[in-house]
Every structure is written in C-alpha cells, then in structure tokens.
N, C-alpha and C positions, 0 to 999 in steps of 0.2 A: 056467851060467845067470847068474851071478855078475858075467861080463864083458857079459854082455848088458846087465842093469841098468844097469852102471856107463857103458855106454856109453850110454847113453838119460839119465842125469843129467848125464854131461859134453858130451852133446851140445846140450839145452837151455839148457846154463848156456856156453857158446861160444855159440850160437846169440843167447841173449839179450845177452852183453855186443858181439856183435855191432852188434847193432839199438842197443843205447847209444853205441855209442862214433858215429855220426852214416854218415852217405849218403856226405857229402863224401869222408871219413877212408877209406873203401873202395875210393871209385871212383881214386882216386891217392893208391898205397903208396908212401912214400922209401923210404929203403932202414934206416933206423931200425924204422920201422914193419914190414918184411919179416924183418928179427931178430927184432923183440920176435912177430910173426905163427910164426918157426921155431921158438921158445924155446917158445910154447903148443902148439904141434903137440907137442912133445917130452913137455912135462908132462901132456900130456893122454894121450897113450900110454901115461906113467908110471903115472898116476889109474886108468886103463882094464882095462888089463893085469896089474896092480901086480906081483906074482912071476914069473906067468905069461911066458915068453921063447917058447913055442910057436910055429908057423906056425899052428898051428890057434887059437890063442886071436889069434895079430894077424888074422888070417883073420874068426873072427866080431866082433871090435872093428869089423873094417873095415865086413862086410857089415851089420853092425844101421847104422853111421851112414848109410852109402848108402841101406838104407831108409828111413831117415826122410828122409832128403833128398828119397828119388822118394816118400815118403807126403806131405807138405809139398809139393810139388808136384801132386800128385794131388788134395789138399784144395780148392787155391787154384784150380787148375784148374774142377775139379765142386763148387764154392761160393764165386763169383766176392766175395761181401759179405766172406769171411774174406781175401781175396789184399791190400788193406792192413791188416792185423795181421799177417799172417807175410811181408810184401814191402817192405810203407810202402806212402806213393801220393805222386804227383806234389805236389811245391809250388808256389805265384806266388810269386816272388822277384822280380819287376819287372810292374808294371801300368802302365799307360799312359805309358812312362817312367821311370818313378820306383821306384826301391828300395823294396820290405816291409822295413822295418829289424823289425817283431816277427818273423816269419820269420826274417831273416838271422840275431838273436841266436837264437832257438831253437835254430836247426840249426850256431851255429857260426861262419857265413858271416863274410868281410867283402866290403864294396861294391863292392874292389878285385880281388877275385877274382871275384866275379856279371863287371863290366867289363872282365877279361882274357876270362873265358871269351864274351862275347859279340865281344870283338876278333876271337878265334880263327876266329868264326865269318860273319866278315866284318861285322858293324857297329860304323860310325864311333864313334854317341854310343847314350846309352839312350835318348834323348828317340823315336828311330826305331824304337823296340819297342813291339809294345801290350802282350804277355806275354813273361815271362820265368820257366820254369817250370825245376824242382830234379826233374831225374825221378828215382824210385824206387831208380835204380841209381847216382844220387851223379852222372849229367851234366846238362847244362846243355841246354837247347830253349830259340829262341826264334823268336816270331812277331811281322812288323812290322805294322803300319797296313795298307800296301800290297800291295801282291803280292809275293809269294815273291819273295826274292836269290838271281838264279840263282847255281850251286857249289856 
C-alpha cells in the first residue's frame, strides 16, 4: 500500500512541475531537457519504490500512475470546465497582427519564435494573421484575415 501512496504523491508532484515548467518547454524536448526528463524518471522510481526491487512493486508503481493518468482523462473528459486546470487551454499570442507581449512574457515566449513558428507554417509576415493561438499542447495555430493557406 505504501508504493501506492508514494506513487500518487510523486505523481502529482511531476504532474505539477510539469504544468510549471510552461507548454512551450514540452511540446519541443533538446536533448538537455530529455536527460534532465531521464534523470526524473529514475529518481522518481527511486522515491516510489524506495527498497522495494520487486516486479510486483515496479508493477503496481506503474499501474496506480497509469490510473491516474486514464482517471485525469476520464475527469476532463466527463467535466469539460476542469480540462483547463489538468490540460491548460489555448492562448492569443498574436491578434490582429500583432504580438501579446503579456502573453509571450507569461508563458516564456519570444516574438521570434511566435515568427519562426508561423514561417513554418507558411506565413510571410504577422501583419497577415488575425490570430495566433499557443494551444494547450505547447503548438502554434494560426488563422489569417482571409481564407485558409492552402498546405
């Protein structure tokens, strides 16, 4: 029972510094960030398990965080008002052209990466955006003035 708890406190507390560390930082890992992501995997087994070397104790470590993961789904799912607290929700990081710089500092952002990521997705300038939204999973949408770019 012991590994149960332990896992439902290091899983909120991952969960949580998650949701801090920003949208951006998730949706594109370096490879810095995929160390320091292995290095928490590891201590968090440590945390979890702590003597325990068992299959059956890595075994329920594993199955309790899997459930929370599909009960956190399941919430968000059947009480759509909680799916930004356990997901985020969409941001305007560009409006009629123009940069939300309180946005961009909030989440992190610079102007020059909103402007890479809308190159990538074929526009020239920002002036040819009406929105430019930070979705939930750390990418980039955006919508012009006109009609949809075909590609």
């Amino acid at each position: 029972m012991e590994i149960v708890v332990r896992a439902v406190v290091v899983y909120g507390l991952v969960w949580g510094l998650l949701r801090a560390m920003g949208r951006r930082e998730l949706a594109e890992v370096s490879a810095f960030e995929l160390v320091i992501l292995v290095v928490i995997g590891d201590l968090v087994q440590q945390g979890v398990t702590q003597e325990d070397m068992s299959v059956t104790g890595a075994m329920l470590a594993v199955s309790t965080m899997a459930m929370l993961a599909v009960a956190g789904s399941a919430v968000s799912a059947r009480w759509p008002a909680s799916r930004s607290a356990l997901e985020g929700r969409p941001l305007v990081v560009v409006r009629d052209g123009v940069l939300v710089t309180s946005v961009l500092r909030h989440e992190r952002i610079t102007g020059e990466e909103v402007r890479e990521a809308a190159r990538s997705k074929g526009w020239g300038d920002l002036g040819e955006i009406a929105w430019g939204i930070l979705e939930a999973d750390g990418r980039f949408s955006f919508v012009g003035h006109g009609p949809p770019v075909p590609g």
